[in-house]
C-alpha positions as CSV (number, residue, x, y, z in Angstrom):
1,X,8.4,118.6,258.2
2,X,9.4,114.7,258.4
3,X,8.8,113.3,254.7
4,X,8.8,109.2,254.1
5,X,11.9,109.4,251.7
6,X,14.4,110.3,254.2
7,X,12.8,108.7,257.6
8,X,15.5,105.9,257.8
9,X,18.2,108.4,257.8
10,X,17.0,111.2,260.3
11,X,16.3,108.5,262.8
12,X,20.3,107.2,262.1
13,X,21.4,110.6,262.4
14,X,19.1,111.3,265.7
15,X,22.0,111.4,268.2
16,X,24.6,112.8,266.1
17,X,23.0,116.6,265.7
18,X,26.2,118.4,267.3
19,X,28.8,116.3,265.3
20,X,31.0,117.5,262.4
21,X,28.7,118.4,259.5
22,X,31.4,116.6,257.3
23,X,31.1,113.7,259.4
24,X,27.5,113.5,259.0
25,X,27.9,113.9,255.2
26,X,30.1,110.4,255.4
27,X,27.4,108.8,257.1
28,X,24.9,109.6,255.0
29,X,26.7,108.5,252.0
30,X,27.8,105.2,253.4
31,X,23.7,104.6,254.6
32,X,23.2,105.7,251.0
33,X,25.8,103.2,249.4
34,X,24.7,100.8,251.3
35,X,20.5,101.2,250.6
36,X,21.3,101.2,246.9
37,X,23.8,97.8,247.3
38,X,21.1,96.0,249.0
39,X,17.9,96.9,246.3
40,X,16.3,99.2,249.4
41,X,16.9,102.3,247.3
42,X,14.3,102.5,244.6
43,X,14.1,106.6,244.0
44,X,16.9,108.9,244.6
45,X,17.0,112.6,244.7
46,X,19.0,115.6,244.3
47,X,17.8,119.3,244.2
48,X,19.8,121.7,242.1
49,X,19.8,125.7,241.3
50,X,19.0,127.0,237.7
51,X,17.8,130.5,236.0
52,X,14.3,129.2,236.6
53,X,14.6,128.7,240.3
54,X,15.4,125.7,242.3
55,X,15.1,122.3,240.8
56,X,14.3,118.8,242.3
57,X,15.1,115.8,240.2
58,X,14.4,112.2,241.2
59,X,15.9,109.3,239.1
60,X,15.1,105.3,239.4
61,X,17.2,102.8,238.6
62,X,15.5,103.2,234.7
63,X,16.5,107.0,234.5
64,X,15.3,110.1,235.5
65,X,11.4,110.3,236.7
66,X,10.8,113.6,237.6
67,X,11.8,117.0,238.0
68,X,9.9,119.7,239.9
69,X,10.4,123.5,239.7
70,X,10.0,124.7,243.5
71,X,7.1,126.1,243.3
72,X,5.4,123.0,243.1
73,X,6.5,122.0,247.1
74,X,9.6,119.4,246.8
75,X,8.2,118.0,250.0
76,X,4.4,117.3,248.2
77,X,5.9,116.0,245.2
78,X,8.5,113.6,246.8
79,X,5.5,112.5,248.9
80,X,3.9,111.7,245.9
81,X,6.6,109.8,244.4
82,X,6.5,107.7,247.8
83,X,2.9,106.7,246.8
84,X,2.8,106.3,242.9
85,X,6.4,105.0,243.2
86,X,8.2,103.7,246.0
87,X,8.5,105.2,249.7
88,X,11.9,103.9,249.4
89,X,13.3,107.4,248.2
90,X,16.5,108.8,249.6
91,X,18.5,112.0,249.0
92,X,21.0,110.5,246.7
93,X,22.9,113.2,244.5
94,X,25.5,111.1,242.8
95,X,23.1,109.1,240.9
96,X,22.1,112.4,239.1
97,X,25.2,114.1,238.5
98,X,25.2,113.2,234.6
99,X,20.9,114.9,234.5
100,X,22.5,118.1,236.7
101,X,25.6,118.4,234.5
102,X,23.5,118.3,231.4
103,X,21.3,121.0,232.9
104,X,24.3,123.1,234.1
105,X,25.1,122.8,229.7
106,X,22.0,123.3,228.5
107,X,21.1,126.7,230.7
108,X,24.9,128.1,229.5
109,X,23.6,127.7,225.8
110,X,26.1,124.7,225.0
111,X,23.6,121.8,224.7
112,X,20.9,121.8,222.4
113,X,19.3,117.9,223.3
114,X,19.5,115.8,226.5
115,X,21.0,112.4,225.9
116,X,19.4,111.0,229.5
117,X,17.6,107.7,230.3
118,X,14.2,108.1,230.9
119,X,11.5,106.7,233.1
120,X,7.9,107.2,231.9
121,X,6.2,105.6,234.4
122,X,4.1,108.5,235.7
123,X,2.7,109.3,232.3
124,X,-0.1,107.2,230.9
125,X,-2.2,106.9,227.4
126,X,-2.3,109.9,225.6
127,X,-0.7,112.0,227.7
128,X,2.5,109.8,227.2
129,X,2.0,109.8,223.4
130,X,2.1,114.4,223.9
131,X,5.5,113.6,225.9
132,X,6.2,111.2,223.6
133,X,6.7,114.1,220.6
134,X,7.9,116.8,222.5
135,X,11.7,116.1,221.7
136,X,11.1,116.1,218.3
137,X,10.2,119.9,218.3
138,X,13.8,121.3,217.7
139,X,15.5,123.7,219.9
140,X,14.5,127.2,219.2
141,X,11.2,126.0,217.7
142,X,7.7,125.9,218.7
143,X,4.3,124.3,217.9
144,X,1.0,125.2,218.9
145,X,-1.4,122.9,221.3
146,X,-3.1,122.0,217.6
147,X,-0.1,120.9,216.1
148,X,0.8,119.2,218.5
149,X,-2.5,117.4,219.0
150,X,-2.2,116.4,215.2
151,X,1.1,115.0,215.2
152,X,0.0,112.8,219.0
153,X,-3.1,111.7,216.3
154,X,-5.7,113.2,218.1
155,X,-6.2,117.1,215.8
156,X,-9.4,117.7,218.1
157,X,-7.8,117.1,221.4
158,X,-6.5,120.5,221.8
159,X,-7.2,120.6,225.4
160,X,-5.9,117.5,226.1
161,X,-2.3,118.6,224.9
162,X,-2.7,121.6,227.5
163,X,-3.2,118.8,230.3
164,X,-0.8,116.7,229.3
165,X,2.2,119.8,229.2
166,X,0.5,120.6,233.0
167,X,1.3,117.8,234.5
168,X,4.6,116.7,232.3
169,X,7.0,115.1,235.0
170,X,9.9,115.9,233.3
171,X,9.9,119.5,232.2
172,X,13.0,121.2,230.8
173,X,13.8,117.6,229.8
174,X,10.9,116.9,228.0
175,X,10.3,120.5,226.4
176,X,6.4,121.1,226.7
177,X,8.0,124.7,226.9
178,X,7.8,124.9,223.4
179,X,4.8,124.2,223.0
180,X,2.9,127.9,222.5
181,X,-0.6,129.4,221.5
182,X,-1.7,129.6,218.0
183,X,-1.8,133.3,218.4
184,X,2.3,133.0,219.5
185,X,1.4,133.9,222.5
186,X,3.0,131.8,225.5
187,X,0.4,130.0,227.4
188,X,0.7,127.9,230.2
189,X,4.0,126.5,232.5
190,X,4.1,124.3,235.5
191,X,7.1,126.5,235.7
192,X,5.4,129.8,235.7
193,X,4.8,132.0,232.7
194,X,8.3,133.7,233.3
195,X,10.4,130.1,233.7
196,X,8.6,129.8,230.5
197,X,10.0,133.5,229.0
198,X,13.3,132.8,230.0
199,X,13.7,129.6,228.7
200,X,12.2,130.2,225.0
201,X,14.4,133.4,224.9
202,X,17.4,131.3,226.1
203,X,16.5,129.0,223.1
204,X,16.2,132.1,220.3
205,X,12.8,131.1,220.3
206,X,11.1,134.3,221.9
């Protein structure tokens, strides 16, 4: 499937399909260098593995923007970021080596809190103010949807917290994994109930 973030570079790379895969690595990362020198790179992306399955994370030139567990389609959500963003999106893996390092520390239990820019462009009103508190629930804690609604300022929009931790952009990063039932019991992931499991127990939460 031909996507609109990495059109440029398949049509470069056309003619070259029986050269040296090294080579063609080179090539990409001088077409890369040189897209991000001139301003034409505006979203860059790297896909990386984890306990919870493979991982895409897309960065601007703000901080990181999104990352998506693969059952969410990489290709659909890159797509996406094409339109709400900027089709000018290229596989570009150095630009988050400092998110996938901090990922590679946090899932071997040695970092409790990501210390990453952030863009919050894809999050608006109150959803943004939900995103907004996650961080401050501390590792190995939980809240409920209600407490959560109370401390955005909204107690009755219970339901609204549920959206909002759906459709969080930056899970893992932003931890709407902690955010649980009133009963205790787990609730919703975008990352799938067991993503969700693993990470809580990973935390001592669970």
């Amino acid at each position: 499937m031909t996507t609109a973030h990495d059109t440029a570079t398949t049509e470069l790379l056309a003619p070259l399909h029986a050269a040296d895969p090294a080579d063609l690595d080179r090539l990409h990362a001088a077409f890369v260098a040189a897209a991000s020198a001139e301003g034409d790179l505006d979203v860059a992306y790297r896909t990386v593995d984890s306990p919870v399955g493979l991982l895409l994370l897309a960065a601007t030139e703000a901080g990181l923007v999104r990352v998506a567990f693969q059952r969410e389609d990489h290709d659909a959500v890159l797509e996406r970021l094409a339109t709400a963003i900027s089709p000018r999106i290229l596989r570009a893996p150095a630009r988050l080596d400092t998110v996938a390092r901090e990922l590679d520390e946090y899932f071997a239990g040695i970092r409790q809190r990501f210390d990453l820019p952030l863009d919050h462009q894809l999050s608006k009103g109150f959803r943004r103010s939900v995103l907004a508190h996650l961080p401050e629930i501390g590792y190995g804690q939980t809240e409920s949807y209600a407490q959560v609604a109370l401390a955005a300022g909204s107690p009755r929009a219970v339901r609204a917290v549920g959206t909002a931790c759906a459709t969080n952009p930056l899970p893992l990063i932003v931890p709407c994994h902690r955010v649980v039932r009133s009963d205790g019991s787990f609730g919703g992931y975008l990352g799938g109930t067991e993503a969700k499991q693993l990470l809580l127990h990973l935390e001592g939460a669970a």
